[in-house]
Residue frames as qw, qx, qy, qz and C-alpha x, y, z in Angstrom:
[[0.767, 0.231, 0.470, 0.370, -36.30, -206.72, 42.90],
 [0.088, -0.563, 0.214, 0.794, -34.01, -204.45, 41.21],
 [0.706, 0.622, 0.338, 0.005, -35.45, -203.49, 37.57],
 [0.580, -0.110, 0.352, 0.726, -33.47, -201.81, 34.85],
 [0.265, 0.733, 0.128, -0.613, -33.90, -199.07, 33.14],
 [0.160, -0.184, 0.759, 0.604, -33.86, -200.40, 29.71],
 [0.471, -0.053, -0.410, -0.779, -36.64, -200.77, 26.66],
 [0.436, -0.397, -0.787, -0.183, -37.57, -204.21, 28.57],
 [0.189, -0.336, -0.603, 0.699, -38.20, -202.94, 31.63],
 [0.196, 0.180, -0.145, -0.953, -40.03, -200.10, 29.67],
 [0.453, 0.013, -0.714, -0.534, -42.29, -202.45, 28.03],
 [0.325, -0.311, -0.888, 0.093, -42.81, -205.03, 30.79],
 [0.023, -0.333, -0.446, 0.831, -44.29, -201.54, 33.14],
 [0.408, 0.017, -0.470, -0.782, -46.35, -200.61, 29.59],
 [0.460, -0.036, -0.862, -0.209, -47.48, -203.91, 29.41],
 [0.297, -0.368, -0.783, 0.405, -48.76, -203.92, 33.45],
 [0.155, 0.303, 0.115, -0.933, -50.23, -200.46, 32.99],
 [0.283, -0.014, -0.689, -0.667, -52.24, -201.94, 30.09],
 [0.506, -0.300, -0.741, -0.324, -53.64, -204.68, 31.82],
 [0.073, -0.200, -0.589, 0.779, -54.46, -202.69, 35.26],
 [0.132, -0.598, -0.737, -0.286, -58.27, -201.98, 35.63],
 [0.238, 0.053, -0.385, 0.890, -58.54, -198.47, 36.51],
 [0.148, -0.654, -0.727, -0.149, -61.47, -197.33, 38.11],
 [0.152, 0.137, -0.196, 0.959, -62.78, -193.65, 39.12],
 [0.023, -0.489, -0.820, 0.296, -65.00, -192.69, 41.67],
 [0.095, 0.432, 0.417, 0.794, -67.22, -191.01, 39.46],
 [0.236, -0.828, -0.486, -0.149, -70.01, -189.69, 41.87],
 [0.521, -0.641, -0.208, 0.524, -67.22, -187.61, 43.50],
 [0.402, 0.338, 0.294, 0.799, -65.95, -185.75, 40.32],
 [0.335, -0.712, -0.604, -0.123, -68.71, -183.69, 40.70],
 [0.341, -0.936, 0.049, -0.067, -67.80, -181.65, 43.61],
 [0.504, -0.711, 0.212, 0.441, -63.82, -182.04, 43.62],
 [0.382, 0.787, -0.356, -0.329, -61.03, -180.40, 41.43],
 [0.942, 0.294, -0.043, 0.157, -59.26, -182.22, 39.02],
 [0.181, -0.811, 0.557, 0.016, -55.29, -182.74, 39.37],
 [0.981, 0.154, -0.109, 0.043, -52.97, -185.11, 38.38],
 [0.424, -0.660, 0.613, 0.097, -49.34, -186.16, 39.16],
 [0.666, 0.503, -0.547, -0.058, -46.42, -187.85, 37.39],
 [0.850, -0.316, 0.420, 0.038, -45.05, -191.06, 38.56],
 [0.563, 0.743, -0.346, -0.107, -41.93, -190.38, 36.23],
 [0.969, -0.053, 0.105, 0.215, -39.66, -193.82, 35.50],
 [0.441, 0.829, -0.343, 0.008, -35.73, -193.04, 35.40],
 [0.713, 0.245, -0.616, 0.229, -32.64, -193.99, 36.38],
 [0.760, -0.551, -0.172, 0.300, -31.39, -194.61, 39.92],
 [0.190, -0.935, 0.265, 0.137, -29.00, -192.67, 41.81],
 [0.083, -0.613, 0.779, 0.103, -25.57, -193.81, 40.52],
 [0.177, 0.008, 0.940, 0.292, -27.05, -196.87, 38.30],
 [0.242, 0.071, -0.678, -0.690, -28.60, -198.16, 35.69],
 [0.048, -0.234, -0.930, -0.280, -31.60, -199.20, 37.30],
 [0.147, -0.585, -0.429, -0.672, -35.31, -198.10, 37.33],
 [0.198, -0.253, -0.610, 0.724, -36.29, -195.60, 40.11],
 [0.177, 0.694, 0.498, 0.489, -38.97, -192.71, 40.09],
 [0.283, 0.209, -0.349, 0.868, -38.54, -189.37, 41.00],
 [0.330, -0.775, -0.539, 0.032, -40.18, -188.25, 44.11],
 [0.094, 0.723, 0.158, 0.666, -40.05, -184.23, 45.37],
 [0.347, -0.502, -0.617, 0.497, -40.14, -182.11, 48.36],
 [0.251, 0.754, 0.368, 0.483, -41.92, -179.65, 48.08],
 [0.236, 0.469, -0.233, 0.818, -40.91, -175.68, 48.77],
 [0.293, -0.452, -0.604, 0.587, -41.01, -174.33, 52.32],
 [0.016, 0.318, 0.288, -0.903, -42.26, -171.26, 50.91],
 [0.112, -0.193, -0.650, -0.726, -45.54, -172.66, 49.54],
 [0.430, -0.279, 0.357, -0.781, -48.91, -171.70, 50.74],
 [0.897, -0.204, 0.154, -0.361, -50.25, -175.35, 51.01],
 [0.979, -0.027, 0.010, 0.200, -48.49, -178.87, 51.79],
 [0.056, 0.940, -0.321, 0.103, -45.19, -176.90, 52.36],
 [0.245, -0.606, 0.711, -0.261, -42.44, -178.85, 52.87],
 [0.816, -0.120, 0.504, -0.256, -43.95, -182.24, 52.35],
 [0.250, -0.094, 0.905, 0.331, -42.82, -185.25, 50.36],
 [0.615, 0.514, 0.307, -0.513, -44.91, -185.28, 46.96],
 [0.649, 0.475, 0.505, 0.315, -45.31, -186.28, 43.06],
 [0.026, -0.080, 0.329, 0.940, -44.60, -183.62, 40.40],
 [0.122, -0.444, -0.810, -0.362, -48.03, -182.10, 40.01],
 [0.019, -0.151, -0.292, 0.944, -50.65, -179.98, 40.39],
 [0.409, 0.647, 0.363, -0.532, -54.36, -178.57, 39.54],
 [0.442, 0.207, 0.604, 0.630, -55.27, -179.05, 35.81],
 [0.020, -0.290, 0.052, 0.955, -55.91, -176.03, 33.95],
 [0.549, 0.491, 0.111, -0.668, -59.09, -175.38, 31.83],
 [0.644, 0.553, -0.382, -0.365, -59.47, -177.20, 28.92],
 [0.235, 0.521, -0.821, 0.012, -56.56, -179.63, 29.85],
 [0.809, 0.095, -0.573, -0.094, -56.38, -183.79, 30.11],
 [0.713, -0.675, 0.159, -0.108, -55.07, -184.99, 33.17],
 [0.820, 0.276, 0.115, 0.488, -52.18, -186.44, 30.53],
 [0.323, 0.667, 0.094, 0.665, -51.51, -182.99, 29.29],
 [0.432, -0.865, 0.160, -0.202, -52.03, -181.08, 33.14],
 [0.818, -0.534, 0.088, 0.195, -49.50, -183.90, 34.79],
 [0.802, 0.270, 0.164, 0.507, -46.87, -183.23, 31.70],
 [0.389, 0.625, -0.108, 0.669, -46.52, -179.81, 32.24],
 [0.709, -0.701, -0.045, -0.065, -46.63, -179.93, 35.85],
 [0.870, -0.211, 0.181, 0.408, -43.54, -182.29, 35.62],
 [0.624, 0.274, 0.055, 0.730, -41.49, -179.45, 33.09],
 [0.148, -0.809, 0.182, -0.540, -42.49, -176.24, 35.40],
 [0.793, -0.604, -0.021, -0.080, -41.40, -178.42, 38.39],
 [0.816, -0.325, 0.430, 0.206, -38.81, -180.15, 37.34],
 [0.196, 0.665, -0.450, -0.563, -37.70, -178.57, 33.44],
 [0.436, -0.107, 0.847, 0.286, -38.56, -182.05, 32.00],
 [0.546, 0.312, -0.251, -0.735, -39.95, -181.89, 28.57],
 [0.273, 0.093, 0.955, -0.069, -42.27, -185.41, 27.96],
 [0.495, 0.140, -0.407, -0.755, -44.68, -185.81, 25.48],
 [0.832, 0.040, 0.100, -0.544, -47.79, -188.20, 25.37],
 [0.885, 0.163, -0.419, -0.120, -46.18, -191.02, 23.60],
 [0.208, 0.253, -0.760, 0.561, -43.80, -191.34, 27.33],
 [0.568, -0.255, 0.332, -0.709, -46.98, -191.83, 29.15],
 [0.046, 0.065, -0.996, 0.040, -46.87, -195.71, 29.90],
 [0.364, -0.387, -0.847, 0.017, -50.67, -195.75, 31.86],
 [0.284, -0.493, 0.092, -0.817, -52.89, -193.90, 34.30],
 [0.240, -0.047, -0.916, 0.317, -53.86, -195.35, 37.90],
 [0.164, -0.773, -0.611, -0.051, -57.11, -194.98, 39.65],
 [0.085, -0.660, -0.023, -0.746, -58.06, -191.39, 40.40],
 [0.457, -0.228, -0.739, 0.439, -57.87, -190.59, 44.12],
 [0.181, -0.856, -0.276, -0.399, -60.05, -188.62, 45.95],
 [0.321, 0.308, -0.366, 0.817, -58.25, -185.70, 48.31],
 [0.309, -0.708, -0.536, 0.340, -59.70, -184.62, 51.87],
 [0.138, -0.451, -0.105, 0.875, -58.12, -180.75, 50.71],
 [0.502, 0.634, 0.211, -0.549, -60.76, -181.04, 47.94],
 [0.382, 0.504, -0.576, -0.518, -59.10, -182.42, 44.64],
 [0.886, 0.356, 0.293, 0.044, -59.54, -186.00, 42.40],
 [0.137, -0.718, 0.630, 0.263, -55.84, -186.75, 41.75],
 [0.844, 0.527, -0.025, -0.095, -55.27, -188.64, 38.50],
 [0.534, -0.496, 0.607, 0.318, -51.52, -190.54, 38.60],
 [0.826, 0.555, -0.017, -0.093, -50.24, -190.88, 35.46],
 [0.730, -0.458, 0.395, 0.318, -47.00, -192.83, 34.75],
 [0.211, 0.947, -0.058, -0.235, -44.07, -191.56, 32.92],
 [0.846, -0.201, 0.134, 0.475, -40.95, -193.06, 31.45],
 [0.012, -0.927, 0.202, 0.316, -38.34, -189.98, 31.20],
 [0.717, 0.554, -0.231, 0.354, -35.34, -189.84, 28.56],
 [0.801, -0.382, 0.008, 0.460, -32.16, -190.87, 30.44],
 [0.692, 0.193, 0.126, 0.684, -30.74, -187.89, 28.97],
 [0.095, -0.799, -0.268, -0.530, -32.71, -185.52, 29.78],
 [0.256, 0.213, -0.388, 0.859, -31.47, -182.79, 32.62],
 [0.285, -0.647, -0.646, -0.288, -33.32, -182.25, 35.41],
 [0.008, 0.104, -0.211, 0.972, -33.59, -178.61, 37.03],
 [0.196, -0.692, -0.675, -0.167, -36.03, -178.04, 39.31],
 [0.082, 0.677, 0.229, 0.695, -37.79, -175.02, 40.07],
 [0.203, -0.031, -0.563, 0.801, -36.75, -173.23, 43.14],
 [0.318, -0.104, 0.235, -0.913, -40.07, -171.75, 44.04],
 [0.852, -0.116, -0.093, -0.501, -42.10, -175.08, 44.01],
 [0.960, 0.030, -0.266, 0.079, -39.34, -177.42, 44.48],
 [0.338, -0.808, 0.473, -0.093, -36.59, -178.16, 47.30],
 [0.320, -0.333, 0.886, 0.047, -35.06, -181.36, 46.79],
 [0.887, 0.161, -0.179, -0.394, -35.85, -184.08, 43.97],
 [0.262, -0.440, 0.858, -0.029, -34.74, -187.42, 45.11],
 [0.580, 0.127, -0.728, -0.342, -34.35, -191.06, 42.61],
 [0.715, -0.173, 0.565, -0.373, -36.30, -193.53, 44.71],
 [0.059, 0.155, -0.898, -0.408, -35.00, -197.26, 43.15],
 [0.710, -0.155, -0.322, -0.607, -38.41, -199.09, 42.31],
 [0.531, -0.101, -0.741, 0.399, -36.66, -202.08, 44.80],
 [0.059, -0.188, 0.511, -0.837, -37.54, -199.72, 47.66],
 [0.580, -0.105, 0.222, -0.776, -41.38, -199.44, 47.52],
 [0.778, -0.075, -0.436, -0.445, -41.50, -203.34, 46.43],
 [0.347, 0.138, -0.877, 0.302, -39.99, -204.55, 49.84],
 [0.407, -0.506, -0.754, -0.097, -42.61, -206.32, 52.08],
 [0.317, -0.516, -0.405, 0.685, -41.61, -203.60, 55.01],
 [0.190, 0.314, 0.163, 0.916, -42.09, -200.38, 52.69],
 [0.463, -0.517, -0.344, -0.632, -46.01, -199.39, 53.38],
 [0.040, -0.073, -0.872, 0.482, -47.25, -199.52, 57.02],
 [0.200, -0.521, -0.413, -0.720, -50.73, -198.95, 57.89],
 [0.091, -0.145, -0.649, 0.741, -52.36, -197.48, 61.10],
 [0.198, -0.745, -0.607, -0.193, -55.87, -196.26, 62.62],
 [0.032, -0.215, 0.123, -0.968, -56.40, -192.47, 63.65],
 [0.140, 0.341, 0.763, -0.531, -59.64, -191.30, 66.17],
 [0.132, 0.434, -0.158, -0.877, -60.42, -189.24, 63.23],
 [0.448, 0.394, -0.552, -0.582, -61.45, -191.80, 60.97],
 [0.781, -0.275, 0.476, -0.296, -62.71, -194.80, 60.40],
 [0.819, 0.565, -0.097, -0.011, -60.24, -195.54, 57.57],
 [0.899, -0.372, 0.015, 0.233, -56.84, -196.61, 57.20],
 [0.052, 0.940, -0.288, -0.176, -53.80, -194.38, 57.11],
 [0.906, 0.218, 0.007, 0.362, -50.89, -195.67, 54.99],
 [0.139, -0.826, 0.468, 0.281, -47.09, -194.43, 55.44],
 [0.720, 0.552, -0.352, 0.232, -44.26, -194.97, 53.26],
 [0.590, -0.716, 0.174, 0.329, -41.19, -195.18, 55.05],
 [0.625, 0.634, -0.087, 0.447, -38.20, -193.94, 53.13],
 [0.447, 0.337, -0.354, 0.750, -34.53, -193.15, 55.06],
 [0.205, -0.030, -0.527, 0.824, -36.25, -192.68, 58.52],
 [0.317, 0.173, 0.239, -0.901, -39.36, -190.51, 57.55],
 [0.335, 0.409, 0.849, -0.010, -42.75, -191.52, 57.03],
 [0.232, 0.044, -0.458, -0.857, -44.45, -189.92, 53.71],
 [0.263, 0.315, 0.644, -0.646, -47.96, -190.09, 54.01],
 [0.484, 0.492, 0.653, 0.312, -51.22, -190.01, 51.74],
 [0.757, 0.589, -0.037, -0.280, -51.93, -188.98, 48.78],
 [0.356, 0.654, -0.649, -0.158, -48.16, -189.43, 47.50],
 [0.198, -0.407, 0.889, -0.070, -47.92, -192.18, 49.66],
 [0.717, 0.363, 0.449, -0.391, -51.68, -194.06, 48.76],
 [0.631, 0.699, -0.153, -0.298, -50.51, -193.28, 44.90],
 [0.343, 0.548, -0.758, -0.083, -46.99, -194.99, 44.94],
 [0.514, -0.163, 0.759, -0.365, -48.56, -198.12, 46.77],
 [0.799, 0.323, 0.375, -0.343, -50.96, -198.65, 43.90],
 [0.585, 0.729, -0.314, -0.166, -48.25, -198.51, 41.58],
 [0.042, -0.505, 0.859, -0.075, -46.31, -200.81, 43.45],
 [0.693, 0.138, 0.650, -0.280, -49.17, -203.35, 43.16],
 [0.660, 0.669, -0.016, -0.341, -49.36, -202.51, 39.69],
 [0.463, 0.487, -0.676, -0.302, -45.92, -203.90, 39.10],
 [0.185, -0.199, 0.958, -0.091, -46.70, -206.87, 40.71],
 [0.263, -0.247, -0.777, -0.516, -49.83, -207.25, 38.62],
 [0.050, -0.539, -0.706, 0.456, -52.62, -206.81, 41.76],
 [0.238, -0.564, -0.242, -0.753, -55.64, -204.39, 40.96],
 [0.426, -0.245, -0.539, 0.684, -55.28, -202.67, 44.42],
 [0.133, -0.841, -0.368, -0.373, -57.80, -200.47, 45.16],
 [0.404, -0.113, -0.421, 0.804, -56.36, -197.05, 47.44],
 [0.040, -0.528, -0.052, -0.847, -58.63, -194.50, 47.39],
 [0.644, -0.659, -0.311, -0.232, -60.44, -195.55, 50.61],
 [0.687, -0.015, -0.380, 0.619, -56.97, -195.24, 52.17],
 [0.142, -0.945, -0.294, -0.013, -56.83, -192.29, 54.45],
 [0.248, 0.660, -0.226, 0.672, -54.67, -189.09, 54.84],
 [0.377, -0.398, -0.538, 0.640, -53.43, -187.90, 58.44],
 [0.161, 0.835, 0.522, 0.070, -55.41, -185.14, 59.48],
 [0.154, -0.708, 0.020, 0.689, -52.93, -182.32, 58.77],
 [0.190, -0.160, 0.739, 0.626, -53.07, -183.29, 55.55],
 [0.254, 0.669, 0.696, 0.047, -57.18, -182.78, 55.09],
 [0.022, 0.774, 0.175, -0.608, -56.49, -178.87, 54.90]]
């Protein structure tokens, strides 16, 4: 279902962020870092309706090179997961967002490379320019919000590795994988109102490093 990018469309996503029960698996804090990621709401490629923007990241970083991801990163001392994922999103991407653009926060997710990833959802100013940053970022691309809510988006499979379940996105051929992919599932439950639990969801295992 295509959405708009307009104040309702803002609201009704407010409004389902409100009434989402987020839960964090506190006993893991504890031993992993904190991090967070934007799930930032704009327009669509060439219309007016609501997409979010999803990354690839640089080939010439030293971890997750090259992979499909959120803006985000490792919060700094001192900092919210609000305040870490916003300035993630304007050294990544040059967007400048402030607290009152944060719609909502989904469940915290726990990482096999060792972090407790905190989604937090963004609605960007349609006017704002977005320049991203050649040494963390290769390619930002509008995903419409129709994409991740069709019944085929999400598959899920079983690995020998695990005795959990591995979600993929599919998107234009390639399969995107957890975290990014675990995080934009729950957020596709979220607009359909479901408290979807992902964190038991599992990563493939090049992705545990």
């Amino acid at each position: 279902m295509a959405r708009s990018f307009d104040d309702a469309t803002r609201r009704n996503i407010a409004e389902l962020c409100a009434a989402f029960s987020r839960v964090t698996p506190e006993e893991a804090a504890p031993t992993l870092k904190r991090a967070a990621v934007a799930i930032v709401l704009t327009e669509g490629e060439g219309n007016r309706d609501a997409a979010f923007l999803l990354t690839r990241r640089s080939a010439s970083l030293r971890s997750h090179r090259a992979q499909w991801a959120l803006p985000g990163g490792r919060c700094d001392a001192g900092e919210t997961q609000v305040q870490a994922a916003l300035r993630e999103l304007h050294e990544e991407l040059g967007l400048q967002s402030s607290e009152t653009d944060v719609l909502g926060q989904l469940d915290d997710y726990p990482t096999r490379s060792g972090y407790l990833i905190t989604p937090v959802v963004v609605w960007a100013d349609p006017a704002a320019a977005i320049i991203p940053n050649p040494d963390e970022v290769a390619s930002v691309h509008r995903i419409g919000l129709d994409t991740i809510e069709a019944e085929d988006a999400f598959t899920f499979t079983s690995i020998p590795e695990s005795t959990r379940r591995v979600i993929r996105f599919r998107l234009a051929g390639q399969q995107i994988h957890a975290p990014t992919a675990a995080l934009i599932y729950q957020f596709r439950e979220v607009l359909a109102g479901r408290d979807t639990r992902v964190a038991d969801l599992e990563q493939p295992v090049f992705a545990w490093k």
